[in-house]
N, C-alpha and C positions, 0 to 999 in steps of 0.2 A: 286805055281804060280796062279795069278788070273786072269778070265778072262777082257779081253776089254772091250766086248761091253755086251749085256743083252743075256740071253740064245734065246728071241724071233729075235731077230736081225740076231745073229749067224744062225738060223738055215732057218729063211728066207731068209737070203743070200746065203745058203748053197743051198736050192732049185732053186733058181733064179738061181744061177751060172749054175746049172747042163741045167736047160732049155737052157740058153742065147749058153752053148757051142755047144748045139745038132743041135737048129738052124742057127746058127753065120755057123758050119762045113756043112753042108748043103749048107748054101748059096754061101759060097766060094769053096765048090766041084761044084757047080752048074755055077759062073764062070770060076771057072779055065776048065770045060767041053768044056766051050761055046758054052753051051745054050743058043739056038734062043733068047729067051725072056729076057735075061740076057746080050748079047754082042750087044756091038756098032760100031763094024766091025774091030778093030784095036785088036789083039788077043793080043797085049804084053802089052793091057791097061786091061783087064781084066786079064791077070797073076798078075801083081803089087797089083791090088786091090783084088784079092782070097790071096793074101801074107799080105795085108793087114789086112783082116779080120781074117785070121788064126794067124796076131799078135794077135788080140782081144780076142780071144778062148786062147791063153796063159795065156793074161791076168786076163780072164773069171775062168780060171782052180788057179791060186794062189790064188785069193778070194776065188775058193771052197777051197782049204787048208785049208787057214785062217781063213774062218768060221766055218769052219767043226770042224779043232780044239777048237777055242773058244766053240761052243756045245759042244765037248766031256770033255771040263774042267768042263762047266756046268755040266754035266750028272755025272761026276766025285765027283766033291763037293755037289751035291746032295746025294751019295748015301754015299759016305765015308769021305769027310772033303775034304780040300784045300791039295795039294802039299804046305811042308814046302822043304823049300830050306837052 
């Protein structure tokens, strides 16, 4: 199996992912809290939108998959050849 994208791609999306999840889950613990500084007075408008952003952090987390594995195929065929199928 080969990879997609380039092994420098794979793994800087692989660290991006990991960031984007830690602070994406932060911000949406921080309104679904309702946090002063974070709510606009309507508490079931800051639920929807922490539901929101924890779709994103899902989405955040498949990219780390998918990059992660793309590097590890890198890291793979570097050190022992391609997966023949």
């Amino acid at each position: 199996m080969k990879p997609v994208v380039s092994a420098f791609n794979a793994w800087t999306c692989t660290v991006l992912s990991v960031f984007a999840m830690i602070i994406l889950s932060a911000l949406a613990g921080l309104y679904r809290s309702g946090h002063e500084e974070f709510t606009t007075g309507d508490p079931d408008e800051n639920k929807s939108i922490s539901n929101t952003i924890f779709t994103a952090v899902i989405v955040y987390a498949a990219f780390f998959v998918f990059c992660g594995l793309q590097g590890l195929l890198h890291a793979r065929e570097s050190r022992r050849g391609a997966i023949a199928l």
